[in-house]
OpenMM code with the backbone's topology and positions (N, CA, C; nanometers):
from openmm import Vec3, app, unit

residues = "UNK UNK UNK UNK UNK UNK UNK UNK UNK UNK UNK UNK UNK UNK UNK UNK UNK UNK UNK UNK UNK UNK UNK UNK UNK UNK UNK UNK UNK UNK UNK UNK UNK UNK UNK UNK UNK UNK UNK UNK UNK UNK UNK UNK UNK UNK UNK UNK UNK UNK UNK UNK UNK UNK UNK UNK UNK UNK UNK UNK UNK UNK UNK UNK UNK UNK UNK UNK UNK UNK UNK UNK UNK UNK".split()
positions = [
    Vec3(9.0495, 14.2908, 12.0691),
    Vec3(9.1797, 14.3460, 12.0394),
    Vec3(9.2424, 14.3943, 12.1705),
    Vec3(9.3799, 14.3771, 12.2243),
    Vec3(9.4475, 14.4108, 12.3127),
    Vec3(9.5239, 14.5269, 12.2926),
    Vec3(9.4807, 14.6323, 12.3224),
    Vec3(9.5709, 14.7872, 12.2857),
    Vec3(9.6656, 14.8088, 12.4463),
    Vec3(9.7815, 14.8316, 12.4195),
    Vec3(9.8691, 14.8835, 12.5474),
    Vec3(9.8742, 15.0102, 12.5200),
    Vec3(9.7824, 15.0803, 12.6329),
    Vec3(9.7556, 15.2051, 12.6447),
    Vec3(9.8710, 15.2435, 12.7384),
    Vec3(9.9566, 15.1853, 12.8040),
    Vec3(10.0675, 15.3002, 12.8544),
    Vec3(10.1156, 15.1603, 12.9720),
    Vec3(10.2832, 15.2255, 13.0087),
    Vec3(10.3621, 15.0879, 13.0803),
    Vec3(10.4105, 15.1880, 13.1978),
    Vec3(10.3618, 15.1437, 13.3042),
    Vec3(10.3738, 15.1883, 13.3848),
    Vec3(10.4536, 15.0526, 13.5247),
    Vec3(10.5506, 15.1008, 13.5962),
    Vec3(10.5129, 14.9949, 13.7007),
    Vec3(10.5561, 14.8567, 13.6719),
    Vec3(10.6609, 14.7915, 13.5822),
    Vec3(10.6454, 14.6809, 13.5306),
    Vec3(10.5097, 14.6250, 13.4825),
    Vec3(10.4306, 14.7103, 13.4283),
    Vec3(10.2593, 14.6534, 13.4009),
    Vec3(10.2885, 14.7217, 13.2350),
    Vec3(10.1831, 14.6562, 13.1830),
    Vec3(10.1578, 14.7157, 13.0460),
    Vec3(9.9726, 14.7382, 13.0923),
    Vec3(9.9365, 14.8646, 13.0701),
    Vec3(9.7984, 14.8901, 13.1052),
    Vec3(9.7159, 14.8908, 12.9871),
    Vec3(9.6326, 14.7962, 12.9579),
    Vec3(9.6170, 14.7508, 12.8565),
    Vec3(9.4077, 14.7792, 12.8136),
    Vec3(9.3827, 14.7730, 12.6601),
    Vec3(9.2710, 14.8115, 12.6723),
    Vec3(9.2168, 14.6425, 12.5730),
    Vec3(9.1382, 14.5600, 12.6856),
    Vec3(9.0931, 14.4971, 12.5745),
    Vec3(8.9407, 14.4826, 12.5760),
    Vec3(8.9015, 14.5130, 12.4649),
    Vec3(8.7663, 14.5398, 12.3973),
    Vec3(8.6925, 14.5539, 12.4976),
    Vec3(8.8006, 14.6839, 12.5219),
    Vec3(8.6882, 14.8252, 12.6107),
    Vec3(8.6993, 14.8263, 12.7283),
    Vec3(8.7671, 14.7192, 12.8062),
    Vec3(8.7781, 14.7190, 12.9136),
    Vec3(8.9568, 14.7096, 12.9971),
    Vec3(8.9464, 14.8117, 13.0794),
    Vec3(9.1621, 14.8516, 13.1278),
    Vec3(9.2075, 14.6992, 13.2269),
    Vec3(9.2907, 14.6650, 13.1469),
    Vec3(9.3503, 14.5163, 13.2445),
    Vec3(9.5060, 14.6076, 13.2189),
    Vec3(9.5877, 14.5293, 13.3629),
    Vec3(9.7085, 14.5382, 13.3690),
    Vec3(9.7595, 14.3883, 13.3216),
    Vec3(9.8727, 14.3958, 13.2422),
    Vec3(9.9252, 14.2696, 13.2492),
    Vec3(10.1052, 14.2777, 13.2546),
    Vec3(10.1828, 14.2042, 13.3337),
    Vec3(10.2874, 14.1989, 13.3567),
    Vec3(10.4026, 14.2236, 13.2507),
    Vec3(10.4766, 14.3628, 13.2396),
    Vec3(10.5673, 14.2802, 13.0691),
    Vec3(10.6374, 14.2074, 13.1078),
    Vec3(10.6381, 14.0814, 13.1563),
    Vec3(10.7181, 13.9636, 13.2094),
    Vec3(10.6456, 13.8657, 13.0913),
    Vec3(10.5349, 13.9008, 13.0240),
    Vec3(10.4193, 13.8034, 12.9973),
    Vec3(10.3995, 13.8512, 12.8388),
    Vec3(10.4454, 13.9696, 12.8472),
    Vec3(10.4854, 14.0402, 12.6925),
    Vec3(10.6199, 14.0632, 12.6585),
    Vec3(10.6594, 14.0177, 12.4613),
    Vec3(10.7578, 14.0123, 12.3953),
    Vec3(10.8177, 14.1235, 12.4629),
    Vec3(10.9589, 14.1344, 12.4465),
    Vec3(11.0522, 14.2652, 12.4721),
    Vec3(11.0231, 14.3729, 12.3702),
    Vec3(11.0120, 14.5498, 12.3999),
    Vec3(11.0517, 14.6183, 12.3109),
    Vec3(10.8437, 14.6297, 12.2840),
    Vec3(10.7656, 14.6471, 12.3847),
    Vec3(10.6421, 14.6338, 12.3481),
    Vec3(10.6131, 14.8206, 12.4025),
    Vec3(10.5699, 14.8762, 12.3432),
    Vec3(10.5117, 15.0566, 12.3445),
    Vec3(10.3331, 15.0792, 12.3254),
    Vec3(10.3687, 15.2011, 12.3823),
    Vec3(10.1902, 15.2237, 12.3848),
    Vec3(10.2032, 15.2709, 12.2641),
    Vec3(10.0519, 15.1993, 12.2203),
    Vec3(10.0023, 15.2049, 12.1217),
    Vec3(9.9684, 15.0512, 12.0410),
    Vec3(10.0675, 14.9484, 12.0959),
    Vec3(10.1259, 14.8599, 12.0394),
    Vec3(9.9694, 14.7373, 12.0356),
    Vec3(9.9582, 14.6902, 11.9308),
    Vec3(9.8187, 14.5818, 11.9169),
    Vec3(9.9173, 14.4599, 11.9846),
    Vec3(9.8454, 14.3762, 12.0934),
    Vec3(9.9318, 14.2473, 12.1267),
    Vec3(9.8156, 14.1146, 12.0796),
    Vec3(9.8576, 14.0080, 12.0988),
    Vec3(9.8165, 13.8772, 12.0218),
    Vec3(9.8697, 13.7538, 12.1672),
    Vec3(9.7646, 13.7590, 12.2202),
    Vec3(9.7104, 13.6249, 12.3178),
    Vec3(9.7911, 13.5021, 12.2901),
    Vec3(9.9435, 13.4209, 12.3043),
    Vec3(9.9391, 13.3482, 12.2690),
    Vec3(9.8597, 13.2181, 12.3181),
    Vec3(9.8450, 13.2219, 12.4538),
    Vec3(9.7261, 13.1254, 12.4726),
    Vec3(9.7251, 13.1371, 12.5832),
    Vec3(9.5533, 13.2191, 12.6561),
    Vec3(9.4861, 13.1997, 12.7857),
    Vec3(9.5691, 13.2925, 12.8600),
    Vec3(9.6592, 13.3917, 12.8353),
    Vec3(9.7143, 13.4877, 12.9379),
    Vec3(9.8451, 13.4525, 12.9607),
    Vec3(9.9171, 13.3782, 12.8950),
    Vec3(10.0221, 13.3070, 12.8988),
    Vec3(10.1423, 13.3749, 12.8982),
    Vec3(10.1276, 13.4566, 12.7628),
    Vec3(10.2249, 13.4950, 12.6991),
    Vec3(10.1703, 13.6137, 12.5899),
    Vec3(10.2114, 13.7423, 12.5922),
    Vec3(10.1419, 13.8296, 12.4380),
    Vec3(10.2742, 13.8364, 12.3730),
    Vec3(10.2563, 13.8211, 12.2377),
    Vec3(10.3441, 13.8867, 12.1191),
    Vec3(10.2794, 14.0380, 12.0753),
    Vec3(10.3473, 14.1260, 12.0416),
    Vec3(10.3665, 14.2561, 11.9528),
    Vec3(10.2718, 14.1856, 11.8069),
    Vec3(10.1835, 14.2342, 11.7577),
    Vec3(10.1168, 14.2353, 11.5993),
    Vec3(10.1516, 14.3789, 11.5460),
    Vec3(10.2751, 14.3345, 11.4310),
    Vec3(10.3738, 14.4618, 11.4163),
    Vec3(10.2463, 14.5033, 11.3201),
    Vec3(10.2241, 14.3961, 11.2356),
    Vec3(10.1263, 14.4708, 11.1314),
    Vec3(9.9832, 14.5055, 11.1777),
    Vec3(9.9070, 14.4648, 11.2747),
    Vec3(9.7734, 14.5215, 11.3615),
    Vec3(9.8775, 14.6731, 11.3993),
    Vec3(9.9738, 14.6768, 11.4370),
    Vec3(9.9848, 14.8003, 11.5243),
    Vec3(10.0449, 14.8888, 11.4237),
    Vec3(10.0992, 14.8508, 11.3081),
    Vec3(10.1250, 14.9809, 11.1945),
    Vec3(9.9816, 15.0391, 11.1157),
    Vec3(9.9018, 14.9196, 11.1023),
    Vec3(9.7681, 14.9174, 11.0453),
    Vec3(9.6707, 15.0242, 11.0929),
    Vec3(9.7002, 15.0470, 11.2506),
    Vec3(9.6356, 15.1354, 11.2996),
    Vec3(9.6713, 15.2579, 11.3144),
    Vec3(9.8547, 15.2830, 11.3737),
    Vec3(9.8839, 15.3999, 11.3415),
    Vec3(9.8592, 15.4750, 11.2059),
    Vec3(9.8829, 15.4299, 11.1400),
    Vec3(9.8362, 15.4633, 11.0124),
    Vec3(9.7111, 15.5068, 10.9871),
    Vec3(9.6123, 15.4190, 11.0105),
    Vec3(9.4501, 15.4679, 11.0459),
    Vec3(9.4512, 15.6085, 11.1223),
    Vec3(9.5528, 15.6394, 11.2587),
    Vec3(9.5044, 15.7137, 11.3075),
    Vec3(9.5417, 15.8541, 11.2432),
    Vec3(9.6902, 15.8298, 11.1759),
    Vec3(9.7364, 15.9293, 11.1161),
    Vec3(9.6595, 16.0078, 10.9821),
    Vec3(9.5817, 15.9088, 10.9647),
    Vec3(9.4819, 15.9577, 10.8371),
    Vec3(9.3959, 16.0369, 10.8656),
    Vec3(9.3295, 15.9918, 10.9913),
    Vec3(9.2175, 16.0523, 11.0457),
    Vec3(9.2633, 16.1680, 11.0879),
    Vec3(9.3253, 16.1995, 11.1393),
    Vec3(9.4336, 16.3184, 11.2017),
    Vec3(9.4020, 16.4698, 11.1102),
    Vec3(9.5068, 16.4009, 10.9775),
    Vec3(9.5254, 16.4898, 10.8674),
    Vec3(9.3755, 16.5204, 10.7825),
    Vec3(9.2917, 16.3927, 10.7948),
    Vec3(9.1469, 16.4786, 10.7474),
    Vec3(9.1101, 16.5534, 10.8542),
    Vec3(9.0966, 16.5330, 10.9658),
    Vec3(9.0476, 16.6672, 11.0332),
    Vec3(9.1206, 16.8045, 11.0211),
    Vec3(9.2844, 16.7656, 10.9920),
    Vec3(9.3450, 16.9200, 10.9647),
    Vec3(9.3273, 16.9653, 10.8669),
    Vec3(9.2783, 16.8995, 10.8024),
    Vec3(9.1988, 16.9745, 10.6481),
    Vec3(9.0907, 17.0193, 10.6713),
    Vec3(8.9706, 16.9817, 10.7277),
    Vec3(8.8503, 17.0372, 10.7250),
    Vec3(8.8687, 17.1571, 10.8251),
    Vec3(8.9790, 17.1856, 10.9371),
    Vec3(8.9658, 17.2717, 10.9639),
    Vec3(9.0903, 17.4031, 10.9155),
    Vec3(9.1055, 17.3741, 10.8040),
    Vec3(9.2137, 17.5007, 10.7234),
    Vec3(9.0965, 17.5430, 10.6190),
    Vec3(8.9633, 17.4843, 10.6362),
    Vec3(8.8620, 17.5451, 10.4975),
    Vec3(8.7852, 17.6712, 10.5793),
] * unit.nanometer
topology = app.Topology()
chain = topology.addChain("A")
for resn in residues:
    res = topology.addResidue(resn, chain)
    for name in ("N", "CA", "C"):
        topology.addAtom(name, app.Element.getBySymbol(name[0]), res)
């Protein structure tokens, strides 16, 4: 999975499975944010935005979030 952990620099600083690559947003869709899941179109070519990988997860994280603010209001 390709996570863009933050755009710095004309770079998108990117986390893929575990390991920090920079990649150009020349090389990624327009309108791409940290947080955002991207999708390889082929060999480093080109990334698209995966609107639904990257709502899929905010969402995940927001869950996780709110159970921890529950266990700690007990």
């Amino acid at each position: 999975m390709i996570i863009v952990d933050r755009i710095e620099s004309g770079l998108a600083v990117c986390e893929i499975d575990g390991v920090m690559a920079d990649i150009p947003l020349s090389k990624i869709s327009p309108g791409v944010h940290e947080g955002d899941v991207l999708i390889d179109t082929g060999n480093g070519t080109f990334y698209i935005i995966d609107t639904a990988k990257t709502e899929q997860r905010k969402a995940d994280i927001t869950e996780r979030f709110e159970r921890l603010k529950a266990r700690h209001k007990k």
